[in-house]
DRENDO-1510 file (C-alpha; in Angstrom, 1 decimal, always signed):
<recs>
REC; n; res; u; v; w
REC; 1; UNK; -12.9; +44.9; -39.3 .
REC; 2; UNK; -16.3; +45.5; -38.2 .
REC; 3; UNK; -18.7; +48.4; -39.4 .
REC; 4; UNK; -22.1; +49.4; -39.3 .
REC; 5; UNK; -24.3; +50.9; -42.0 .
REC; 6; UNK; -27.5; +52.7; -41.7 .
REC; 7; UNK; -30.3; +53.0; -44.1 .
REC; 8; UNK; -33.6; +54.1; -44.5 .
REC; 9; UNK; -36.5; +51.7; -44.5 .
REC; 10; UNK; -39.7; +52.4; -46.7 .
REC; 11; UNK; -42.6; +50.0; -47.7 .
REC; 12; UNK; -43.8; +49.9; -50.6 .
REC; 13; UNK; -47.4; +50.2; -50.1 .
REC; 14; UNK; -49.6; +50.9; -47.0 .
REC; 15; UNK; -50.7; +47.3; -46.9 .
REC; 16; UNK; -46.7; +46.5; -46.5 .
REC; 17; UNK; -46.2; +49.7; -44.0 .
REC; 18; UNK; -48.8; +47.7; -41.9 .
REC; 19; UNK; -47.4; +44.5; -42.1 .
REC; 20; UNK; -44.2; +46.1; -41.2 .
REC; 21; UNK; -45.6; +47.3; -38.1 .
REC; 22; UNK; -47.1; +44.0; -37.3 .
REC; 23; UNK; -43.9; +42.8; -37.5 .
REC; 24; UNK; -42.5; +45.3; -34.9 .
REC; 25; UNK; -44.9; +45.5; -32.9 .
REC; 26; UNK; -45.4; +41.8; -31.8 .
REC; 27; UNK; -41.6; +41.2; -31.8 .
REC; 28; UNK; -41.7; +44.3; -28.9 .
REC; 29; UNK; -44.6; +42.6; -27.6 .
REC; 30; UNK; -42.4; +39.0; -27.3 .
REC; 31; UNK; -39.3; +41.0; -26.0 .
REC; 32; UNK; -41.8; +42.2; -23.0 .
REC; 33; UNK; -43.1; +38.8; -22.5 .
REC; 34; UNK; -39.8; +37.0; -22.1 .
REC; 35; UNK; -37.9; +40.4; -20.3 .
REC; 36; UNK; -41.5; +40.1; -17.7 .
REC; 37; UNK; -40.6; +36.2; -17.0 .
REC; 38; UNK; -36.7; +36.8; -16.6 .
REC; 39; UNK; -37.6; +39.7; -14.2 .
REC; 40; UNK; -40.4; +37.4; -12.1 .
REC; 41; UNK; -37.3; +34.9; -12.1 .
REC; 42; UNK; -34.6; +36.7; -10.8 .
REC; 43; UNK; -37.1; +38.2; -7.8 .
REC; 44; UNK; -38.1; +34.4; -7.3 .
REC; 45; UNK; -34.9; +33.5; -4.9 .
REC; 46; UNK; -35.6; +30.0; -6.6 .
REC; 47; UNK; -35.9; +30.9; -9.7 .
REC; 48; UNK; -33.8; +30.8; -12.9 .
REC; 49; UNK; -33.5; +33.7; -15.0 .
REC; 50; UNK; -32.2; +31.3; -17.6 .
REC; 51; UNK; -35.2; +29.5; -17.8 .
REC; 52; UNK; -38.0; +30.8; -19.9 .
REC; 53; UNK; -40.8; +29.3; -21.4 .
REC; 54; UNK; -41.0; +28.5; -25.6 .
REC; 55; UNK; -42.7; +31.0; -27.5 .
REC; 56; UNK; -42.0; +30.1; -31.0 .
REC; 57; UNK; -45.6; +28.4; -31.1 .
REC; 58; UNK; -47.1; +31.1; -30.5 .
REC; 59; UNK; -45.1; +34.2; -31.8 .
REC; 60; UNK; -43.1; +31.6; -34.9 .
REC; 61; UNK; -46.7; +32.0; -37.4 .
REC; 62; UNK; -46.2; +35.8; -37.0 .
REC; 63; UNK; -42.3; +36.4; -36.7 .
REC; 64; UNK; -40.9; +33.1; -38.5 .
REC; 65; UNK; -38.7; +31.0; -36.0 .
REC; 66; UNK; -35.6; +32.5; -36.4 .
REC; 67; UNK; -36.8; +36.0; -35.9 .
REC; 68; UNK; -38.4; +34.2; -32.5 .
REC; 69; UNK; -34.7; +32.8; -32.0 .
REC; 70; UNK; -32.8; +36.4; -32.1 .
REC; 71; UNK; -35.3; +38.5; -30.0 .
REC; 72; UNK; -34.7; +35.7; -26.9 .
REC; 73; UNK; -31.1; +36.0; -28.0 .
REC; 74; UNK; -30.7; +39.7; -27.7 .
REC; 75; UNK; -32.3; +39.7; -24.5 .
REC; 76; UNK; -30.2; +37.2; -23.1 .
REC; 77; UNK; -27.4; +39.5; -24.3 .
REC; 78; UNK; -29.2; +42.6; -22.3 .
REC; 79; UNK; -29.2; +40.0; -18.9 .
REC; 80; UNK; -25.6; +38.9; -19.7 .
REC; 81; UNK; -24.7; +42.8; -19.6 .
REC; 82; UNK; -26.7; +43.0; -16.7 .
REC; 83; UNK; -25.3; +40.4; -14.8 .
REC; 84; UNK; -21.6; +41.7; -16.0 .
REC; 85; UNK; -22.5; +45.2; -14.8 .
REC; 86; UNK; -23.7; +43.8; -11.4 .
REC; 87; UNK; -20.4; +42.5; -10.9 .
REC; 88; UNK; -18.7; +45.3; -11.2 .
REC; 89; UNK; -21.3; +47.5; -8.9 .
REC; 90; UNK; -21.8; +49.9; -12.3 .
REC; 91; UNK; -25.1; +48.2; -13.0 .
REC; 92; UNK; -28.1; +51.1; -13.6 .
REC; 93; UNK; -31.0; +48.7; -13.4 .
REC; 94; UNK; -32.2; +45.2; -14.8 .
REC; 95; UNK; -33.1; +45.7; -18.5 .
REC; 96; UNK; -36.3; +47.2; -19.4 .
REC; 97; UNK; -39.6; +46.6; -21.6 .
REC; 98; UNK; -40.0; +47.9; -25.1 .
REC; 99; UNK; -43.2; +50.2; -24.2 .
REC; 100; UNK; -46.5; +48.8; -23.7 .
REC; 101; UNK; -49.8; +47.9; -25.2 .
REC; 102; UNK; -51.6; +50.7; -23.4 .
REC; 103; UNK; -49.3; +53.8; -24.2 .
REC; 104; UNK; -47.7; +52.2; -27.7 .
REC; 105; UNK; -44.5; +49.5; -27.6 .
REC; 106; UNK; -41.7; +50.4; -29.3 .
REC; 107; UNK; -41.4; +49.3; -32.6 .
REC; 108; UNK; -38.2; +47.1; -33.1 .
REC; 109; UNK; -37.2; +43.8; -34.1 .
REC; 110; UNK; -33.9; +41.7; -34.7 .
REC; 111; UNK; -33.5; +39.4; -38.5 .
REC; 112; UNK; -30.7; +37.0; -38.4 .
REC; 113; UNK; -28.0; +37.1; -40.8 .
REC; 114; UNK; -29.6; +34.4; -43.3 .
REC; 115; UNK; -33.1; +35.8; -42.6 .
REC; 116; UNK; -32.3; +39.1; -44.8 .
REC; 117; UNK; -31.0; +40.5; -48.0 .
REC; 118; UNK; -29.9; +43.6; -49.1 .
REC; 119; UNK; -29.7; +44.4; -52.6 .
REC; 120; UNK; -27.4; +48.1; -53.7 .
REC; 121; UNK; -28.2; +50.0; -56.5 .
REC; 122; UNK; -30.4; +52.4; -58.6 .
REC; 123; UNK; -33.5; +51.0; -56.7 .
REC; 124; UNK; -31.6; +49.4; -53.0 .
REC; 125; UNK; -34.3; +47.2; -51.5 .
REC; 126; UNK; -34.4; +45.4; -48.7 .
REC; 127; UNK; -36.2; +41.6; -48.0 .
REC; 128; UNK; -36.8; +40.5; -44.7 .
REC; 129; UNK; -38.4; +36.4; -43.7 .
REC; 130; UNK; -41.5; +36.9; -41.7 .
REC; 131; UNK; -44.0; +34.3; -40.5 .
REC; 132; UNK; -46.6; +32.4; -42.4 .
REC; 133; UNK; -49.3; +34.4; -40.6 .
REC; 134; UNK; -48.4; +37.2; -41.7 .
REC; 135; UNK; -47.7; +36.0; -45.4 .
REC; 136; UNK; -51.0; +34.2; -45.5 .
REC; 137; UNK; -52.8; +37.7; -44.6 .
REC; 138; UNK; -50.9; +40.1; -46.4 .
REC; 139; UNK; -51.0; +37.4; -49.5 .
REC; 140; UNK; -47.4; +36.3; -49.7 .
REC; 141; UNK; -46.2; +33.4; -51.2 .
REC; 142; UNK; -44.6; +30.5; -49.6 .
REC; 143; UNK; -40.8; +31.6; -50.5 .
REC; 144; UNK; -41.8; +34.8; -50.5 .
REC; 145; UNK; -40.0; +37.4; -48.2 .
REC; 146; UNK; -41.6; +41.3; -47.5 .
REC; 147; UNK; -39.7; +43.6; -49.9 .
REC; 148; UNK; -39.1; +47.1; -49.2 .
REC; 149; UNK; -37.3; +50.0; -50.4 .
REC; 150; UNK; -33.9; +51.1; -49.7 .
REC; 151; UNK; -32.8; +55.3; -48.8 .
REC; 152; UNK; -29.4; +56.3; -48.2 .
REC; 153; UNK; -25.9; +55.9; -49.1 .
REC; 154; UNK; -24.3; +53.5; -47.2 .
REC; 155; UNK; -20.6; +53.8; -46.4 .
REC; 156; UNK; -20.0; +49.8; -46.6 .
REC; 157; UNK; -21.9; +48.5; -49.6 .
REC; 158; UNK; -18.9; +45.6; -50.2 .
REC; 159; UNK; -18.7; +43.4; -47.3 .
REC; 160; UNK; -17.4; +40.0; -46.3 .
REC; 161; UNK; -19.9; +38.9; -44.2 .
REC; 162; UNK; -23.5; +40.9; -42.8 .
REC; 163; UNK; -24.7; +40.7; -39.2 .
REC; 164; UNK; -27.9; +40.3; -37.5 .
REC; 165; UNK; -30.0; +43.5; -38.9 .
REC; 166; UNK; -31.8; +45.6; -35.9 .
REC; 167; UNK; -35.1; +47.4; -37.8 .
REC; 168; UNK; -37.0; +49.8; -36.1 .
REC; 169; UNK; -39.3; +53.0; -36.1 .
REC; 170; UNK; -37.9; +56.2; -35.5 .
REC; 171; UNK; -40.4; +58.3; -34.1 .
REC; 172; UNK; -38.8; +61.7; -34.1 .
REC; 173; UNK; -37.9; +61.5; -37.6 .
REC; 174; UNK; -41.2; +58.8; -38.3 .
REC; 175; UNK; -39.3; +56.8; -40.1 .
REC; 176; UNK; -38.5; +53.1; -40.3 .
REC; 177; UNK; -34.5; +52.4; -39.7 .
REC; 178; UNK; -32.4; +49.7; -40.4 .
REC; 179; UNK; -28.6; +49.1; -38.4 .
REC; 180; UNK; -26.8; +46.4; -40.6 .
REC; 181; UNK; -23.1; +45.4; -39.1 .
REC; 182; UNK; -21.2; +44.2; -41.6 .
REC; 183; UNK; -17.7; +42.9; -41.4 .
REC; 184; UNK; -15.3; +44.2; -43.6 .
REC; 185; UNK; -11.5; +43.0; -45.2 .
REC; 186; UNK; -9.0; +44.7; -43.2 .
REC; 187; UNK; -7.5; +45.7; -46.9 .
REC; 188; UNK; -9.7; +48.3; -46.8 .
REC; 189; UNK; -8.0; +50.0; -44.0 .
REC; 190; UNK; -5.8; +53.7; -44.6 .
REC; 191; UNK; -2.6; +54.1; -43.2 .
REC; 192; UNK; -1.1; +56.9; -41.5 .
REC; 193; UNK; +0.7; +59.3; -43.5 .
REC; 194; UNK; +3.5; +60.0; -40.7 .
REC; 195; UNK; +3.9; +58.7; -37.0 .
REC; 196; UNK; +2.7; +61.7; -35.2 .
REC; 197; UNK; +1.1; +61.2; -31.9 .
REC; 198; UNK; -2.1; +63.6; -30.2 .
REC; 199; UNK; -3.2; +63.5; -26.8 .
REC; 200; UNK; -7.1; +64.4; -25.7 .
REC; 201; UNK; -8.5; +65.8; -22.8 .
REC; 202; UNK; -12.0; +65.0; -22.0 .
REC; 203; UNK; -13.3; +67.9; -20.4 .
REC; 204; UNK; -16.6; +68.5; -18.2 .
REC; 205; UNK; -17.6; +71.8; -20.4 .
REC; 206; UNK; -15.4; +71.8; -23.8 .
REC; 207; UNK; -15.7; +68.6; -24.9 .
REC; 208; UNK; -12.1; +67.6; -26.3 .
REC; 209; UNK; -9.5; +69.6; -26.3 .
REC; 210; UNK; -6.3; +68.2; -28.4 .
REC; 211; UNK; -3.0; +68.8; -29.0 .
REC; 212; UNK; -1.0; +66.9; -31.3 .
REC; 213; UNK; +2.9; +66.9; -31.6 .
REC; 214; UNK; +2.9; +68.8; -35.0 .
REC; 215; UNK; +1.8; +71.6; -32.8 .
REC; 216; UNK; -1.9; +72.0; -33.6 .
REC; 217; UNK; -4.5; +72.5; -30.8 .
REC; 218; UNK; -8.3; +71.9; -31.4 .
REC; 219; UNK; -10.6; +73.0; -29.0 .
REC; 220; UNK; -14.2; +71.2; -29.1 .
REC; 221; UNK; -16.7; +73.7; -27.2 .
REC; 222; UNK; -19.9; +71.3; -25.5 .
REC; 223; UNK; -21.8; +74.2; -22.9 .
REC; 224; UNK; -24.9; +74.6; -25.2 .
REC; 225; UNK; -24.7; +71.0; -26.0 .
REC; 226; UNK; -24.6; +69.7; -22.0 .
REC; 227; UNK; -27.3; +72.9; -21.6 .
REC; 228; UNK; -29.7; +70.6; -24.1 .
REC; 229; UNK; -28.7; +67.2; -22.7 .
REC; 230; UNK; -29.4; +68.9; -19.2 .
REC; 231; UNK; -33.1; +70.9; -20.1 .
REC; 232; UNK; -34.4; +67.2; -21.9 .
REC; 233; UNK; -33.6; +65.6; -18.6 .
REC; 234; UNK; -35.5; +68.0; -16.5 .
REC; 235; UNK; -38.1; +67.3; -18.6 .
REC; 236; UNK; -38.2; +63.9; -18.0 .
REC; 237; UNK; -37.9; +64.2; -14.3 .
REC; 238; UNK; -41.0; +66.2; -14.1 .
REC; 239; UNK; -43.3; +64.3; -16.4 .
REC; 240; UNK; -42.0; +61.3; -14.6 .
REC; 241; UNK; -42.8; +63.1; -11.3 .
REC; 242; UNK; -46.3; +63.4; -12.4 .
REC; 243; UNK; -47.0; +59.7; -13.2 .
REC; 244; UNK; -48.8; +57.1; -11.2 .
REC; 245; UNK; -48.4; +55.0; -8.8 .
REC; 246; UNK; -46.6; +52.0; -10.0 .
REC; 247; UNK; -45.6; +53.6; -13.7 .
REC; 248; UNK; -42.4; +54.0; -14.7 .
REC; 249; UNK; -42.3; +55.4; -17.7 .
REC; 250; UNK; -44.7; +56.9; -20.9 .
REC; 251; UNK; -45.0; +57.6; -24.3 .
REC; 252; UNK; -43.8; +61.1; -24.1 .
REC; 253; UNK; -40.9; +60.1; -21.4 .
REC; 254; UNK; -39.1; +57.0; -24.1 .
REC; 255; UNK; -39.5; +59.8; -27.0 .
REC; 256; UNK; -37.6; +62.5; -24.6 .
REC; 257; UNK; -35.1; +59.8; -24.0 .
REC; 258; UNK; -34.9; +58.9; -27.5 .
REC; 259; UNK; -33.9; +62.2; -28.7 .
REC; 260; UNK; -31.8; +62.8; -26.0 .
REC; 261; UNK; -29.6; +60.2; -26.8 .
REC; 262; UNK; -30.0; +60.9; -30.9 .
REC; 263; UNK; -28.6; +64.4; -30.4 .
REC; 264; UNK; -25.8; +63.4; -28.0 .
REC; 265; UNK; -24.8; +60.7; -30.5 .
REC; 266; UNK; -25.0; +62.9; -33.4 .
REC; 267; UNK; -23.2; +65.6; -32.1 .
REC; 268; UNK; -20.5; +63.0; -30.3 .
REC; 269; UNK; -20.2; +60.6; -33.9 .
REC; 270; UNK; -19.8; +64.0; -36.1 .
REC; 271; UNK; -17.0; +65.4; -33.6 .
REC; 272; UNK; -15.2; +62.2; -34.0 .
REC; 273; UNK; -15.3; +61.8; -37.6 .
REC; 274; UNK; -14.1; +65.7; -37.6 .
REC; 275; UNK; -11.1; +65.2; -35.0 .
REC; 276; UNK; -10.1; +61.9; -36.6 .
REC; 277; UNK; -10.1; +62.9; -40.0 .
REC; 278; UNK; -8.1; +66.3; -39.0 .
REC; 279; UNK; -5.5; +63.9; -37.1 .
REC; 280; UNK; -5.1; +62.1; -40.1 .
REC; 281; UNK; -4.4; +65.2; -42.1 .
REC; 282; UNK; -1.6; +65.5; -39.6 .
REC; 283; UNK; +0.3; +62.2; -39.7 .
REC; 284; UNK; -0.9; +61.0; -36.7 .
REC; 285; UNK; -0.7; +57.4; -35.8 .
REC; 286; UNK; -1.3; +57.4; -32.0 .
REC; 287; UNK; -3.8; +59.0; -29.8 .
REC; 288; UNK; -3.7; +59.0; -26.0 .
REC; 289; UNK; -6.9; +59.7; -24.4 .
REC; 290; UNK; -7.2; +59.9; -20.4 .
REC; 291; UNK; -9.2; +57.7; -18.1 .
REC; 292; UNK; -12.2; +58.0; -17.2 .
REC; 293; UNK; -11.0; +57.3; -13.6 .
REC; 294; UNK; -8.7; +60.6; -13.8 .
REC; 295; UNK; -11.2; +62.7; -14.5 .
REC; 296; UNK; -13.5; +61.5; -11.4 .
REC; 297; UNK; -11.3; +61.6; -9.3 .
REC; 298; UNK; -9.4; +64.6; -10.0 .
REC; 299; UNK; -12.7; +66.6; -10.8 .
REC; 300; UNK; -15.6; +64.7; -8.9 .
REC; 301; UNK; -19.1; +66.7; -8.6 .
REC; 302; UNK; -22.5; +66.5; -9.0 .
REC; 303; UNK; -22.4; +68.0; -12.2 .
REC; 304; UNK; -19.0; +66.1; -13.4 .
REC; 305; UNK; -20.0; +63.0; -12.8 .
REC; 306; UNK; -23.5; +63.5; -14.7 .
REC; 307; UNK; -21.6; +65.3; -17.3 .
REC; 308; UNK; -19.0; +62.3; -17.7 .
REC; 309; UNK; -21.6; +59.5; -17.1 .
REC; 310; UNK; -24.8; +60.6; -18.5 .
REC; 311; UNK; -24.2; +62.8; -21.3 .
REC; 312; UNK; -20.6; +62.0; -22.5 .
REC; 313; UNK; -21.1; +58.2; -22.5 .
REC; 314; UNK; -17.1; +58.1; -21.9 .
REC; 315; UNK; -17.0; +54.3; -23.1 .
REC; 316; UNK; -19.2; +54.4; -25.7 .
REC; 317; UNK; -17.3; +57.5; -26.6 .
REC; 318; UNK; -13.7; +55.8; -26.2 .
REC; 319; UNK; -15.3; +53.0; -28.1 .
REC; 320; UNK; -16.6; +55.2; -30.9 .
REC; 321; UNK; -13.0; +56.7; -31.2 .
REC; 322; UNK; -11.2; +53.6; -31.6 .
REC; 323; UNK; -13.6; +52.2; -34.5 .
REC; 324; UNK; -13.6; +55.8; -36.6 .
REC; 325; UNK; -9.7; +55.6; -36.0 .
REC; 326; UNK; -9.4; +51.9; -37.4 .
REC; 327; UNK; -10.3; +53.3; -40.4 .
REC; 328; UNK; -7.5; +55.2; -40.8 .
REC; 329; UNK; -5.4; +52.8; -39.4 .
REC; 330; UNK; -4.5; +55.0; -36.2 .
REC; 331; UNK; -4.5; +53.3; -32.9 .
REC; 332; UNK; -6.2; +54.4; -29.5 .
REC; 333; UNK; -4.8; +54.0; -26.3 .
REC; 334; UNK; -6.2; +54.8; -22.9 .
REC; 335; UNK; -3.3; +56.4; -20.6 .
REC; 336; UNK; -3.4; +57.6; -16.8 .
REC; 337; UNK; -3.7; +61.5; -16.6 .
REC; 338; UNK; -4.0; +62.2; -13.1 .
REC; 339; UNK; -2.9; +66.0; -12.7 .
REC; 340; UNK; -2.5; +66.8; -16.2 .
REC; 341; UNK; -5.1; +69.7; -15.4 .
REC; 342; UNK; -4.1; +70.9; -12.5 .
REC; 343; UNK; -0.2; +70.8; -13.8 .
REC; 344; UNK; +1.6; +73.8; -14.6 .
REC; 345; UNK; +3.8; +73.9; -17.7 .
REC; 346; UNK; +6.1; +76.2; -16.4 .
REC; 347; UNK; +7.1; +75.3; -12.9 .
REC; 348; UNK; +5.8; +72.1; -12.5 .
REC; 349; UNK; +3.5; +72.7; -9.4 .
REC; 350; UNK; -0.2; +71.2; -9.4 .
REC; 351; UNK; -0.8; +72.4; -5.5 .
REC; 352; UNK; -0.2; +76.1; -6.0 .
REC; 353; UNK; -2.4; +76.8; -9.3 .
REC; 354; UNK; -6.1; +77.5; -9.6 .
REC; 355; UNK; -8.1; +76.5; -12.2 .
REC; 356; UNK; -11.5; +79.0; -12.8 .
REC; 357; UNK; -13.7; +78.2; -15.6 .
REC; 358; UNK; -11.6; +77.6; -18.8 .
REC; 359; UNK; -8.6; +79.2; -17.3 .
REC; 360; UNK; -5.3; +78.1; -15.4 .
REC; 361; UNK; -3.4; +80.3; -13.3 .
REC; 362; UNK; -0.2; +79.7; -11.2 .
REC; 363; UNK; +1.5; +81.9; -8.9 .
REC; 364; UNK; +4.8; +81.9; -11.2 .
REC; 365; UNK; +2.9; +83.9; -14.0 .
REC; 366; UNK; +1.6; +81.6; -16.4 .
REC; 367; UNK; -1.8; +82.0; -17.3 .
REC; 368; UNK; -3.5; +79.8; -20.3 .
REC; 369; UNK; -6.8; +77.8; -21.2 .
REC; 370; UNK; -7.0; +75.0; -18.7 .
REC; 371; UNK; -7.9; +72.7; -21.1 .
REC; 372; UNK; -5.5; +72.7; -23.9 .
REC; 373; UNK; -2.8; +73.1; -21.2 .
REC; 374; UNK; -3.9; +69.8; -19.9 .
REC; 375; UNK; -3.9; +67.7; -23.4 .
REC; 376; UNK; -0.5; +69.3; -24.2 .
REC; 377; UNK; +0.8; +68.5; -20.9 .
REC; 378; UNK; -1.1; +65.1; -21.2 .
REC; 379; UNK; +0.6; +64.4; -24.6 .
REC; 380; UNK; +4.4; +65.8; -23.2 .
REC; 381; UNK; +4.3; +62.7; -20.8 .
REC; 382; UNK; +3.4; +60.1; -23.6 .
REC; 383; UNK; +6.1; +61.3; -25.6 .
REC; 384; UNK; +8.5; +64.1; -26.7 .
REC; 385; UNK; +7.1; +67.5; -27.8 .
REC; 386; UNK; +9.7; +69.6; -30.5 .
REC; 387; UNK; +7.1; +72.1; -32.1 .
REC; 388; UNK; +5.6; +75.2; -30.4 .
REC; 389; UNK; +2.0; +75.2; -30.5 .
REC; 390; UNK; +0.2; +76.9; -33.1 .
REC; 391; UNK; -2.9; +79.3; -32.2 .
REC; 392; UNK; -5.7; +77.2; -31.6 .
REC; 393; UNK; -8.4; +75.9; -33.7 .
REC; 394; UNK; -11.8; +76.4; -31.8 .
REC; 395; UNK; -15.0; +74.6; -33.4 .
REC; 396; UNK; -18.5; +75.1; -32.3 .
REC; 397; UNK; -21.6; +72.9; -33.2 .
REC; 398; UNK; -24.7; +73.8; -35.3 .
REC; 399; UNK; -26.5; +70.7; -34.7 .
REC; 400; UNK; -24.9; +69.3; -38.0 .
REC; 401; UNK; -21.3; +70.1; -38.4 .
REC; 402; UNK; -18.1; +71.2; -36.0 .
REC; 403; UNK; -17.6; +74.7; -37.6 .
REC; 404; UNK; -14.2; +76.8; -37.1 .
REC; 405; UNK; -15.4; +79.7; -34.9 .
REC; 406; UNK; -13.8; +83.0; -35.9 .
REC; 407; UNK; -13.1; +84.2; -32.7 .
REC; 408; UNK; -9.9; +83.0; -31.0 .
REC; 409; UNK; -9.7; +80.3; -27.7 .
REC; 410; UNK; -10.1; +82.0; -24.4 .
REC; 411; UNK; -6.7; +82.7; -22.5 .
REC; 412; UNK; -5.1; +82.3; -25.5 .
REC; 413; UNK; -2.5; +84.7; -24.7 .
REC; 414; UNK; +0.0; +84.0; -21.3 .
REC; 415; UNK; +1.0; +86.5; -19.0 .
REC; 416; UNK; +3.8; +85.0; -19.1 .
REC; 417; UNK; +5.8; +85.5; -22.1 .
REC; 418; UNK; +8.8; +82.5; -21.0 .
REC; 419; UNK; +5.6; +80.4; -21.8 .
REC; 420; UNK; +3.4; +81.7; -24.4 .
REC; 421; UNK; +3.6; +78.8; -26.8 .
REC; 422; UNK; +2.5; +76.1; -24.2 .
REC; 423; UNK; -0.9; +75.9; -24.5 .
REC; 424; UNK; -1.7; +77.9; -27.4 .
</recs>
């Protein structure tokens, strides 16, 4: 199974801080060179993007060779996506540079698996190879790796077998970060307590609305959320409107985009932890989740599609899902669920009802949140529904936890009262 843990980097002393940065800094500046070449390539209809020059001679003194070896590794990787993006038309653009000298790079690097320890305990450290330039300056011996100190409790502190380790400088918390994957036995994996199944609905302004066949509903509200994700990128737009000629980018614009990203993510990894570990709570052992396809087609806009692309991330999301899941040993699958929300429980139809806002209306009388109607009716095709629904659970974000709100779903009440427990 693999996993990920994330730690906190701190050196020791500002003569290791600045080595550190060194560090960074001229493995952003090798990422640029080789990314610049690649690009020149692929313009060059005779060219080979393939075919880059050798750098370890000249960054190897500062990095070490294998550091040299996984930065032209990882951006082959970034081409290889490229290239299988292409393919598929879904490509956004060739991948990009790690800053610049004139406004700052970005301060990142990649150590290979043997090139790093980590040591847990009372006082975690970390100790990373760099090259003998940098050891001969900063007055490190010959076997001597840069030690620095560990913050943070990682969830996998027993592993099988570590990955390469991505270290890098947060600038919005300024703070040096370190993403280890780890692989871990599958021993370690839960099992589910029952074989309950739950069906999601990934929706364009409540972010997941779920309905389980135990009868429990959980309603994930995202408007202020998507009201955040769309001020930041206004932002961007207009500082990137005011650049020059010929620049892409600046300082400003890759921190924007940076916390951007880090609050979508935060908000996106602490709703899946929540849902999952509710699900689990349930007996569940299967959840269904639509495709993404459905949702495009069946609710294509402007605003959907920057909604479903741009701020939910639906594969990362999917993907984020399946691996929080794992742990508990419940499975994911990806189902069709073309119509769910335009489909009424009671009668059947999907041309005559009219969905406005967060509520769905049909002309035979039922009325309900649009939403949960759709993941329950989502989850009756997948499988057999016994229980009546249970009021629903409605959580809102803080910008750390999903939080119960006290006041109850919208619609939760039917008109019609044949139907008041389908979508409740």
């Amino acid at each position: 199974m693999k996993r990920a843990n994330t730690f906190d980097v701190v050196p020791q002393s500002k003569e290791d801080e600045e080595l550190l940065r060194r560090l960074l800094d001229a493995s952003a500046a090798l990422w640029n060179e080789i990314n610049y070449e690649r690009r020149e390539n692929y313009a060059d209809p005779d060219g080979d993007v393939w075919e880059i020059s050798e750098y370890r001679g000249r960054y190897g003194g500062v990095l070490g060779a294998s550091t040299v070896q996984q930065i032209e590794r990882k951006n082959r990787e970034a081409w290889n996506s490229f290239f299988s993006l292409k393919k598929k038309g879904e490509a956004n653009g060739k991948p990009g540079f790690w800053g610049n000298a004139e406004d700052g790079r970005e301060l990142r690097t990649y150590i290979r698996n043997t090139s790093y320890s980590v040591k847990w305990g009372e006082y975690s450290r970390l100790e990373i190879l760099v090259g003998k330039d940098l050891k001969d300056k900063y007055g490190l011996g010959h076997h001597e790796r840069l030690r620095l100190e560990v913050r943070g409790d990682p969830n996998w502190k027993e592993y099988e077998k570590q990955g390469r380790l991505e270290l890098f400088y947060d600038e919005q918390a300024q703070t040096f970060r370190a993403f280890q994957p780890v692989t871990i036995d599958d021993s370690r994996l839960a099992h589910p307590l029952a074989s309950e199944e739950a069906a999601l609905d990934i929706g364009a302004n409540n972010l997941v609305a779920c309905t389980t066949t135990t009868g429990q509903q959980y309603l994930y509200e995202g408007r202020e959320l998507f009201e955040r994700f769309r001020e930041t990128t206004r932002e961007i737009a207009r500082l990137q409107s005011l650049l020059e000629n010929g620049r892409y980018s600046s300082h400003r614009i890759r921190r924007l985009y940076d916390r951007r990203t880090k609050r979508r993510d935060h908000a996106q990894n602490a709703l899946v932890r929540d849902l999952i570990e509710r699900l689990y709570k349930e007996g569940v052992s299967t959840v269904y989740v639509g495709a993404l396809t459905d949702v495009l087609n069946t609710h294509w806009s402007v605003e959907a599609n920057a909604k479903t692309h741009n701020f939910w991330a639906f594969r990362a999301f999917v993907n984020r899902l399946a691996c929080t899941a794992e742990e508990y040993g419940i499975s994911v699958e990806v189902r069709s669920e073309a119509w769910t929300s335009q489909e009424c429980p009671n009668c059947g139809s999907t041309e005559g009802t009219t969905r406005h806002c967060d509520t769905l209306t049909c002309p035979c009388g039922f009325e309900g949140h649009a939403d949960l109607t759709a993941s329950e009716t989502f989850l009756r095709r997948q499988t057999t529904v016994t229980r009546s629904m249970a009021r629903p659970v409605c959580l809102k974000w803080d910008d750390h936890n999903w939080s119960e709100s006290p006041r109850s779903v919208p619609n939760e009440e039917h008109t019609n009262p044949q139907v008041a427990s389908v979508g409740r």
